[in-house]
C-alpha positions in Angstrom: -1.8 7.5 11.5 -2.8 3.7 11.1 -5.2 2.5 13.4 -6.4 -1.1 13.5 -10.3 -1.2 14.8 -11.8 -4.0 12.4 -14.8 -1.5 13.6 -13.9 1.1 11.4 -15.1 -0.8 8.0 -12.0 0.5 6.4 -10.7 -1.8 3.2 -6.8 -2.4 3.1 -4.8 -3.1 0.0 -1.1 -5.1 1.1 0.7 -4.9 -1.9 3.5 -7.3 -1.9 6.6 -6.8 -4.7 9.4 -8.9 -5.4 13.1 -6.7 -5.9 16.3 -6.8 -6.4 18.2 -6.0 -3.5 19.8 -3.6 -4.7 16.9 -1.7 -6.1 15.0 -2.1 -2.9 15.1 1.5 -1.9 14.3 3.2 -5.4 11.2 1.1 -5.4 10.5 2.5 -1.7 11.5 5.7 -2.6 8.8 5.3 -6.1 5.6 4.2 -3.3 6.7 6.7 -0.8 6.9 9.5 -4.1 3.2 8.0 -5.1 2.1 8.0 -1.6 2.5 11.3 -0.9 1.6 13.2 -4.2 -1.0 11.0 -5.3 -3.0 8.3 -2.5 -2.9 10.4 0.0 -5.2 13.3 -1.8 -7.5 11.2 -3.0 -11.4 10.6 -1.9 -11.5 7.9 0.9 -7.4 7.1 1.5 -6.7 6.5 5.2 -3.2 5.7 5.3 -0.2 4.0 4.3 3.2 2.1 6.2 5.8 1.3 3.8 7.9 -2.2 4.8 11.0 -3.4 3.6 12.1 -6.9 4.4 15.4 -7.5 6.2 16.6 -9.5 3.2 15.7 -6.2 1.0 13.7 -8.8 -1.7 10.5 -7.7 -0.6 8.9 -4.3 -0.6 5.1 -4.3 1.6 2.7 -1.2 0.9 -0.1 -1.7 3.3 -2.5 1.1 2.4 -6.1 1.4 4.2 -8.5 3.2 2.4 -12.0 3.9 4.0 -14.6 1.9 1.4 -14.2 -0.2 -1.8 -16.1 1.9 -3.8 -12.6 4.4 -3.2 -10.3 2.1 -3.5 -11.7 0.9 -6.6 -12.5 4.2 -7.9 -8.4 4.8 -7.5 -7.8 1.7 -9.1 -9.1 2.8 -12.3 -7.8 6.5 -12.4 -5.5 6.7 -14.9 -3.2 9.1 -13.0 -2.9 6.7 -10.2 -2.1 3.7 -12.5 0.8 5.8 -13.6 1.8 5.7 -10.2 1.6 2.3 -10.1 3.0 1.7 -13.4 6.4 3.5 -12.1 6.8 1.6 -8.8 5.9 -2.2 -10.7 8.6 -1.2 -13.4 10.9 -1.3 -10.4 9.8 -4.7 -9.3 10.3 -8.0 -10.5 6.7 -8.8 -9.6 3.9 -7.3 -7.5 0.5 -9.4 -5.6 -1.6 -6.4 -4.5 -4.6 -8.2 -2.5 -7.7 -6.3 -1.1 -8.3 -7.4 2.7 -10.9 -6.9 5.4 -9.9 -6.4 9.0 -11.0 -9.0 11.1 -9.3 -9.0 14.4 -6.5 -6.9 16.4 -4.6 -8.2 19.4 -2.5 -6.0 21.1 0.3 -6.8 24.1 -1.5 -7.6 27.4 -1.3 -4.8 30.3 
């Protein structure tokens, strides 16, 4: 489960792809495929949430992984590039961007 503490020093890919609507969901279903059988085993992975926009051009992955050093290290594991390799061949274009947690606002009461 995701949690947002910018406490817990955790470092978060959002990876942001461009699609065709109508490939929207096999581009989903290629993340949610990588997710599951690769990421998630791996040293340091946290979690994952999957969005799809409403207009279905744009697929989010924001994954949180728990230090650089393991997000980098999946980075340049070949097996997971071919995970990545798969879901970008589905995408027109991809901006994955590493982030830092700064601040969480929940509703009040």
């Amino acid at each position: 489960m995701t949690s947002l503490d910018p406490e817990s020093g955790y470092v978060v890919l959002i990876n942001t792809f461009t699609v065709q609507p109508d490939r929207a969901e096999e581009l989903l279903a290629a993340l949610s495929h990588a997710t599951a059988h690769g990421m998630r085993q791996r040293p340091g992975f946290v979690s994952a949430n999957l969005h799809m926009s409403h207009d279905r051009r744009h697929v989010a992955n924001y994954v949180q992984w728990r230090s650089r050093a393991d997000l980098d290290a999946m980075m340049s594991d070949p097996a997971a590039q071919e995970h990545m390799r798969q879901a970008a061949a589905t995408a027109l274009s991809f901006e994955p961007i590493y982030y830092e947690l700064r601040e969480s606002h929940a509703a009040a009461g």
